[in-house]
TIMI-2910 file (N, C-alpha, C, CB; in pm, 1 decimal, decimal comma, always signed):
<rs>
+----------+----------+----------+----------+----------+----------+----------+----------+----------+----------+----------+----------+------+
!      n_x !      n_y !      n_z !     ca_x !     ca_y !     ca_z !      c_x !      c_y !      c_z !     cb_x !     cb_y !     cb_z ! resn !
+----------+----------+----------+----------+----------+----------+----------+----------+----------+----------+----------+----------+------+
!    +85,1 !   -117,1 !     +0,0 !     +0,0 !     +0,0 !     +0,0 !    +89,9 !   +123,8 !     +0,0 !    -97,0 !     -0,4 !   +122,7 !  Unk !
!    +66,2 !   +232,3 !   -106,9 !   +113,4 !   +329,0 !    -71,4 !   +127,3 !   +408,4 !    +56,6 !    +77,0 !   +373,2 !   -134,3 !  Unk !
!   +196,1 !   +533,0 !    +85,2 !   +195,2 !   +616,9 !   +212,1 !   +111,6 !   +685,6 !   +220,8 !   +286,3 !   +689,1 !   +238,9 !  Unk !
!    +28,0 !   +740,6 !   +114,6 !    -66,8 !   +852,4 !    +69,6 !   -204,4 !   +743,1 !   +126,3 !    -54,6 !   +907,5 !   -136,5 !  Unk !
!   -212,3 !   +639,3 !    +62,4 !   -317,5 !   +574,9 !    +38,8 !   -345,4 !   +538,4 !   +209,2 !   -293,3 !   +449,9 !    -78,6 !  Unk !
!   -237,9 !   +482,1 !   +306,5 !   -226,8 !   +457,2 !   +439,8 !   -269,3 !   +572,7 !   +506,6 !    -98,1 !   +418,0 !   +478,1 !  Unk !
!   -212,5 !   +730,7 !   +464,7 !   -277,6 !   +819,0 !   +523,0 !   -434,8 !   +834,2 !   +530,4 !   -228,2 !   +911,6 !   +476,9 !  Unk !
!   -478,3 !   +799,7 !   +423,1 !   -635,7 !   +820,0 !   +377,9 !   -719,1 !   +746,4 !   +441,8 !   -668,2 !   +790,7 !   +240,2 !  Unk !
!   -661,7 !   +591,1 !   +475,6 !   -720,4 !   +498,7 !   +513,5 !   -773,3 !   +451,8 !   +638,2 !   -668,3 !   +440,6 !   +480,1 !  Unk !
!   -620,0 !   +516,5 !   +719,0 !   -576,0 !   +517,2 !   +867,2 !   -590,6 !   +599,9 !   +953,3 !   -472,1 !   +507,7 !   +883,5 !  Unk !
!   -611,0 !   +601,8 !  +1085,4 !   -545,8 !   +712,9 !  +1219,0 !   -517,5 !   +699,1 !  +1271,6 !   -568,8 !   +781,3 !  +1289,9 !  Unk !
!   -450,7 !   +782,0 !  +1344,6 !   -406,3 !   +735,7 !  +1492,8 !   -454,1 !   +633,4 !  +1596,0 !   -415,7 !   +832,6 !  +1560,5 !  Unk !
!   -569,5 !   +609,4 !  +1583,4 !   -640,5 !   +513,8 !  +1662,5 !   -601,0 !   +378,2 !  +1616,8 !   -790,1 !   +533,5 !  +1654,1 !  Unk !
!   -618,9 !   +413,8 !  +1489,6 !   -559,9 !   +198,5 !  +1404,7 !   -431,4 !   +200,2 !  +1439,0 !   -553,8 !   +150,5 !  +1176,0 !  Unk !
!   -319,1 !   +335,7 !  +1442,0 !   -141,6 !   +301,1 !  +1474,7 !   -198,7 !   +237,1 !  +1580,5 !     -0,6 !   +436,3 !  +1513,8 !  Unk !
!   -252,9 !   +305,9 !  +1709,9 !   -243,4 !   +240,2 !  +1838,3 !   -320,6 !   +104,9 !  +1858,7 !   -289,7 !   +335,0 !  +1937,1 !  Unk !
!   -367,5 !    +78,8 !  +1771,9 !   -468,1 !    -58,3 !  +1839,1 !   -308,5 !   -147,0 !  +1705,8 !   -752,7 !    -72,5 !  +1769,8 !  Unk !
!   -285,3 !    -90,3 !  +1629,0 !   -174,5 !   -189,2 !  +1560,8 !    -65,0 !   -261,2 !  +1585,8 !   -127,7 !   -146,7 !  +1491,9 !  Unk !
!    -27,3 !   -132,0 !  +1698,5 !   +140,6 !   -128,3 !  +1752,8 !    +96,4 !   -166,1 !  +1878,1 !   +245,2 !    +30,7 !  +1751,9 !  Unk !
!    -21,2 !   -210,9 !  +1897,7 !    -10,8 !   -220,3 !  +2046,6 !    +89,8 !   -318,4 !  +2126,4 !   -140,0 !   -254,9 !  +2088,4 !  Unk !
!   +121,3 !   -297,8 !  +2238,3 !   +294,4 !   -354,2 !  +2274,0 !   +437,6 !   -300,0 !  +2216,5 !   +307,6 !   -503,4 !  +2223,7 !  Unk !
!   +422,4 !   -258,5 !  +2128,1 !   +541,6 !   -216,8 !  +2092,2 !   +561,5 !    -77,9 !  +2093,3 !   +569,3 !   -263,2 !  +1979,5 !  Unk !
!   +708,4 !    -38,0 !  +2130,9 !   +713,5 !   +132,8 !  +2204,4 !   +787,3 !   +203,7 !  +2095,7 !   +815,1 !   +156,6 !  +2376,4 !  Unk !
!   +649,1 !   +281,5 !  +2027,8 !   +691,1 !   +368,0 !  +1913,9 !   +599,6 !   +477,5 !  +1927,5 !   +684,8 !   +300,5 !  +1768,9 !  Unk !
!   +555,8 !   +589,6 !  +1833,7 !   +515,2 !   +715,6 !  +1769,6 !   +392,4 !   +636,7 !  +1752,9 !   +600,1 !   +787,9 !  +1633,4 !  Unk !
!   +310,1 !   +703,1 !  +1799,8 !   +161,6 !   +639,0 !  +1729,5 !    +59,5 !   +775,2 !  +1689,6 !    +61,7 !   +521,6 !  +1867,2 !  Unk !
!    +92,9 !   +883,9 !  +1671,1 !    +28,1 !  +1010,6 !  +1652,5 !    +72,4 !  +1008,6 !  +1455,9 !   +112,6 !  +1162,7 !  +1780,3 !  Unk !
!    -43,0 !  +1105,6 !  +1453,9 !   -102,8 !  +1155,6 !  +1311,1 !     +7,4 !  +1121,1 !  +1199,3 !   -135,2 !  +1333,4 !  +1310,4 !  Unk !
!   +121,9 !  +1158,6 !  +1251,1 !   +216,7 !  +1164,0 !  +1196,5 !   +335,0 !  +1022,5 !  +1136,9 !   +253,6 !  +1248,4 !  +1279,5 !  Unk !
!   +251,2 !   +943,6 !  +1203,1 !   +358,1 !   +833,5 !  +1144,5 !   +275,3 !   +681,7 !  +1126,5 !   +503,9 !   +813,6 !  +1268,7 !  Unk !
!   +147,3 !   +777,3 !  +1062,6 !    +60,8 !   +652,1 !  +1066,9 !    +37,5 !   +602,9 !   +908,1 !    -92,8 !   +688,2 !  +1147,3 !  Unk !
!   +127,0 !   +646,8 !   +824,9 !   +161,6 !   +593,4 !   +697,8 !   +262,0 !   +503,6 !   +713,2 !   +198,3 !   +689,2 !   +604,1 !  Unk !
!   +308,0 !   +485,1 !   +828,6 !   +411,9 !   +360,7 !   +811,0 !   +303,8 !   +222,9 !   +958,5 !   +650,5 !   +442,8 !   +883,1 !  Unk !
!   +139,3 !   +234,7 !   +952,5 !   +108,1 !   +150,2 !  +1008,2 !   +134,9 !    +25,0 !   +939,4 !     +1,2 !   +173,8 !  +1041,0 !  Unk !
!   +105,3 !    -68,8 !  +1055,9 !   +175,8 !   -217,3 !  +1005,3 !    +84,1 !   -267,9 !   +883,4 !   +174,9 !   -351,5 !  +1142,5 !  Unk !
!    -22,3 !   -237,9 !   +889,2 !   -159,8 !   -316,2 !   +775,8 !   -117,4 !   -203,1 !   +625,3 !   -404,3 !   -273,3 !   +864,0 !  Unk !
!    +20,7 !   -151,5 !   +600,6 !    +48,1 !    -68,6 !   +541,1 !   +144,2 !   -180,3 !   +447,8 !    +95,6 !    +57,3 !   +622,1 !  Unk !
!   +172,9 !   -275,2 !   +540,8 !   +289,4 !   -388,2 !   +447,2 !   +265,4 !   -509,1 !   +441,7 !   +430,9 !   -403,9 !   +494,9 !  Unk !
!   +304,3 !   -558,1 !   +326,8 !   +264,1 !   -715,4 !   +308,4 !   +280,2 !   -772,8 !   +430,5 !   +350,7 !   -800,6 !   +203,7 !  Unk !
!   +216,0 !   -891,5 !   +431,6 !   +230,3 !   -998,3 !   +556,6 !   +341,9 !  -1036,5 !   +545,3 !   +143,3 !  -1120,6 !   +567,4 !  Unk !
!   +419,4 !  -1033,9 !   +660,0 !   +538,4 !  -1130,9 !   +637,5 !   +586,3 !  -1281,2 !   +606,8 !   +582,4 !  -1119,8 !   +718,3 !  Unk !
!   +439,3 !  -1324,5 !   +700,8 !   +451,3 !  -1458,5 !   +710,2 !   +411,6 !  -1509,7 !   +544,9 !   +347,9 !  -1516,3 !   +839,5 !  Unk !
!   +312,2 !  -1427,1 !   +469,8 !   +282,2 !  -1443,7 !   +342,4 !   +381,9 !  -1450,7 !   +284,7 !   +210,8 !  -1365,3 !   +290,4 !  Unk !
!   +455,3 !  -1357,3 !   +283,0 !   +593,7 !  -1303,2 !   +178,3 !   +701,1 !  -1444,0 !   +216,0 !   +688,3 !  -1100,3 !   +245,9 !  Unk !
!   +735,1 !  -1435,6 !   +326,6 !   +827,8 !  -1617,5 !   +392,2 !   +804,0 !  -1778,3 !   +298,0 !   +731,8 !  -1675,6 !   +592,4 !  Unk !
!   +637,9 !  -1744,3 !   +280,3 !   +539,0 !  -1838,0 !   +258,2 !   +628,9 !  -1842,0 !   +107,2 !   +352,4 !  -1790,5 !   +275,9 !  Unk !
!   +582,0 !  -1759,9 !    +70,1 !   +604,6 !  -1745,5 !   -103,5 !   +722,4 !  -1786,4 !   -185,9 !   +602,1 !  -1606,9 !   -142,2 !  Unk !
!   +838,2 !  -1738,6 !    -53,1 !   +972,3 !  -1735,2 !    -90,1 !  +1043,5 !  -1867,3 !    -21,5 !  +1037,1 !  -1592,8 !    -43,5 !  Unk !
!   +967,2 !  -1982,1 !    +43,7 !   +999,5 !  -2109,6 !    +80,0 !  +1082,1 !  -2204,7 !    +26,8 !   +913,7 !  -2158,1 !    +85,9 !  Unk !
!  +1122,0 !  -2158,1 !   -119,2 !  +1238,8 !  -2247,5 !   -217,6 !  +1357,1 !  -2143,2 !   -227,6 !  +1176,1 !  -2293,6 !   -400,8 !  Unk !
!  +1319,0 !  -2064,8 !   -126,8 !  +1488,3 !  -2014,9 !   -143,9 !  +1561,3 !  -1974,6 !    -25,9 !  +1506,6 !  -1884,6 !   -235,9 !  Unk !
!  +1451,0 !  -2005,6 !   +113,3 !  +1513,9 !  -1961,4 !   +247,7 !  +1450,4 !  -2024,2 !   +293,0 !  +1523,1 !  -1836,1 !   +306,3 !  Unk !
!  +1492,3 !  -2053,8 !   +475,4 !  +1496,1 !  -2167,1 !   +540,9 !  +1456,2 !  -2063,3 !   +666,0 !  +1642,1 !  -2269,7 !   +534,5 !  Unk !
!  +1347,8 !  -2041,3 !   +703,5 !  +1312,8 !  -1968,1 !   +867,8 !  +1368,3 !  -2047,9 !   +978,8 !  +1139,2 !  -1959,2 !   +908,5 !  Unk !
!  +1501,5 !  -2019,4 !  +1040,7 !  +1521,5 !  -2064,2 !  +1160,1 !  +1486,9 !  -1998,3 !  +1318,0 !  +1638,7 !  -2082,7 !  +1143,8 !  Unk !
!  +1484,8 !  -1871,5 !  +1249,1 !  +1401,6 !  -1767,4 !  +1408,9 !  +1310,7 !  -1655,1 !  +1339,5 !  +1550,1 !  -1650,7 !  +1536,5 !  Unk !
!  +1224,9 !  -1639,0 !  +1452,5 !  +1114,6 !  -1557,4 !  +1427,5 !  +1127,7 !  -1450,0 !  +1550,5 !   +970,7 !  -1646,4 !  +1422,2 !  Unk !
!  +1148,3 !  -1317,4 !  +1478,9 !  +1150,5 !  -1209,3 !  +1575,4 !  +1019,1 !  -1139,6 !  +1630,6 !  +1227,3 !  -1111,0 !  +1516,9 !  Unk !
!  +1034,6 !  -1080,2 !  +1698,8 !   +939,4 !   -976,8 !  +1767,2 !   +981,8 !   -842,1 !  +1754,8 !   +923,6 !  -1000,9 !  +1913,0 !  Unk !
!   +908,1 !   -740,7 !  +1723,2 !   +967,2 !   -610,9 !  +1740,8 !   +899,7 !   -549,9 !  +1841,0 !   +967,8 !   -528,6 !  +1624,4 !  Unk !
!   +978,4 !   -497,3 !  +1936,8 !   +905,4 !   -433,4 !  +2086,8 !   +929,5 !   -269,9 !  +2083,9 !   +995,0 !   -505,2 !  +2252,0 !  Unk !
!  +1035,0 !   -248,1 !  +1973,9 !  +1063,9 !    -86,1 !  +1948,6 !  +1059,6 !    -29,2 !  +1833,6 !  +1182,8 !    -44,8 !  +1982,8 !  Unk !
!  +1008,8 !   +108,8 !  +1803,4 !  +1059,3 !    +95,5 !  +1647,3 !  +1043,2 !   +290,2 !  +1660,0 !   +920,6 !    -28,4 !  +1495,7 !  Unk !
!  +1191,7 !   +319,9 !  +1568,4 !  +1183,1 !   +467,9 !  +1602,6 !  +1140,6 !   +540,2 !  +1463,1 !  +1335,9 !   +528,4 !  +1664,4 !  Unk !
!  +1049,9 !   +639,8 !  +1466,4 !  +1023,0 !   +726,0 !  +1328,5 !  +1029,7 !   +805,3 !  +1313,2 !   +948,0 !   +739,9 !  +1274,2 !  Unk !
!  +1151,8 !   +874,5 !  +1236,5 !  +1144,2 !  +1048,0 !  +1279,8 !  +1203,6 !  +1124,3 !  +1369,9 !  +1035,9 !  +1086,4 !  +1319,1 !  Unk !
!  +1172,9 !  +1199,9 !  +1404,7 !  +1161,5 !  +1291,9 !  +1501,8 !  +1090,9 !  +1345,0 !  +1594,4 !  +1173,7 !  +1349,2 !  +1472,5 !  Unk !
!  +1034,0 !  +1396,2 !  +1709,3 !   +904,3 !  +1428,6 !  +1715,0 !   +950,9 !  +1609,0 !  +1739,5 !   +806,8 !  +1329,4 !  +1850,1 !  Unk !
!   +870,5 !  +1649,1 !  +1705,6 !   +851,8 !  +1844,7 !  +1747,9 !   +829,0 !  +1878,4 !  +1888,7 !   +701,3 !  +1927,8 !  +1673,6 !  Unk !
!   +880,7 !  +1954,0 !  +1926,8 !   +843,2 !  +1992,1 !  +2016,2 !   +666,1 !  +2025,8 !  +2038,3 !   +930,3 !  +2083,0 !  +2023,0 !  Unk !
!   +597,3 !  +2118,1 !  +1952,5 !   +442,1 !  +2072,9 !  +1945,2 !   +403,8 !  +1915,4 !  +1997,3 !   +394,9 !  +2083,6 !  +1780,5 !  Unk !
!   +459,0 !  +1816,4 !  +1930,2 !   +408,4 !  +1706,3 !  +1927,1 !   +405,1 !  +1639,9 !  +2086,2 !   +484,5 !  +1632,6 !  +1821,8 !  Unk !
!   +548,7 !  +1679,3 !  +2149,2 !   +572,7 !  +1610,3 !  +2303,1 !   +659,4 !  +1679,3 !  +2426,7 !   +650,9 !  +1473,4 !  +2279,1 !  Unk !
!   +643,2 !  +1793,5 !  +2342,1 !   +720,2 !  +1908,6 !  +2425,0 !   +895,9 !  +1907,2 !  +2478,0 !   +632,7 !  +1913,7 !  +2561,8 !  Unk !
!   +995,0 !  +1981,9 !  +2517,6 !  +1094,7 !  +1987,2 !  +2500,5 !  +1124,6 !  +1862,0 !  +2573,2 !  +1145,4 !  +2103,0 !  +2525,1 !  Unk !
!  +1075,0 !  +1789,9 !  +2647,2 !  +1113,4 !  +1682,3 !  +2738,9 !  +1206,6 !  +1557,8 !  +2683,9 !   +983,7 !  +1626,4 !  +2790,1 !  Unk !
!  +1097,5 !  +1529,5 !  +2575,1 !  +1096,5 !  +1436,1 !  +2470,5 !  +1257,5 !  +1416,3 !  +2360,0 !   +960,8 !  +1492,5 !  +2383,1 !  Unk !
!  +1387,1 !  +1551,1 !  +2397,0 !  +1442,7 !  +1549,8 !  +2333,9 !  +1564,9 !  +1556,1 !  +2323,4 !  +1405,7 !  +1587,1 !  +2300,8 !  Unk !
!  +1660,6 !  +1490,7 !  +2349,8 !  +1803,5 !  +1435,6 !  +2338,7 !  +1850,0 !  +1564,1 !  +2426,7 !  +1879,4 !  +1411,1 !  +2162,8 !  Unk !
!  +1908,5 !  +1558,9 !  +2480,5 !  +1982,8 !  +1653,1 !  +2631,3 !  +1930,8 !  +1737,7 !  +2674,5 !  +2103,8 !  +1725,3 !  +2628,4 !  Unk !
!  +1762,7 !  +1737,6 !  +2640,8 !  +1671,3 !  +1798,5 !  +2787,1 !  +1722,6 !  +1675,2 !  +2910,8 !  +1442,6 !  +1790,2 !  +2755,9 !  Unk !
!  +1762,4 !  +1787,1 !  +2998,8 !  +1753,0 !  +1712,6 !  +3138,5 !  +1657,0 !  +1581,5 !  +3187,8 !  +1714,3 !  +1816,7 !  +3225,7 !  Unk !
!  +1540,5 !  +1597,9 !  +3114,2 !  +1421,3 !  +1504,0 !  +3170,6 !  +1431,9 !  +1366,7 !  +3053,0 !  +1238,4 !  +1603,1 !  +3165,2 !  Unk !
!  +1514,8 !  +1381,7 !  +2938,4 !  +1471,1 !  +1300,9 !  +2851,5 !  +1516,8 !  +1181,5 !  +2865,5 !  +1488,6 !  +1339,2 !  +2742,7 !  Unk !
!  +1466,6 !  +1068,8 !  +2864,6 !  +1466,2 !   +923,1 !  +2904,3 !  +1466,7 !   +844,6 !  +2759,7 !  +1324,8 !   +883,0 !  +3004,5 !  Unk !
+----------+----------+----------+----------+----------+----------+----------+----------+----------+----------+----------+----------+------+
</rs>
């Protein structure tokens, strides 16, 4: 699916019910890269079975996008504010 087409489709509400568990950006802004935005993996694995061999299956628990603005999470949120974690 395109990024345009994910924007149109999606909101913030589908990032968060998508990503749920995993600690990323789930606002307006980075909801062209929601997960129902990319082929299935397990489909794509499926397909490609005569030429690779799945020995581990990952989990992703983080995933970073961007930047965020200060608008978006205020100065806290940002590499050598005192508070930023």
């Amino acid at each position: 699916m395109s990024r345009s087409k994910a924007k149109r489709q999606y909101n913030s509400m589908d990032m968060e019910a998508q990503t749920k568990g995993v600690e990323c950006r789930k606002d307006k802004g980075v909801v062209d890269e929601i997960p129902a935005a990319y082929k299935d993996i397990d489909q794509v694995m499926e397909n490609q079975s005569d030429l690779v061999e799945v020995v581990h299956t990952l989990k992703q628990v983080v995933c970073v996008k961007g930047g965020w603005t200060d608008d978006e999470c205020g100065l806290s949120c940002k590499p050598g504010h005192p508070s930023f974690k």
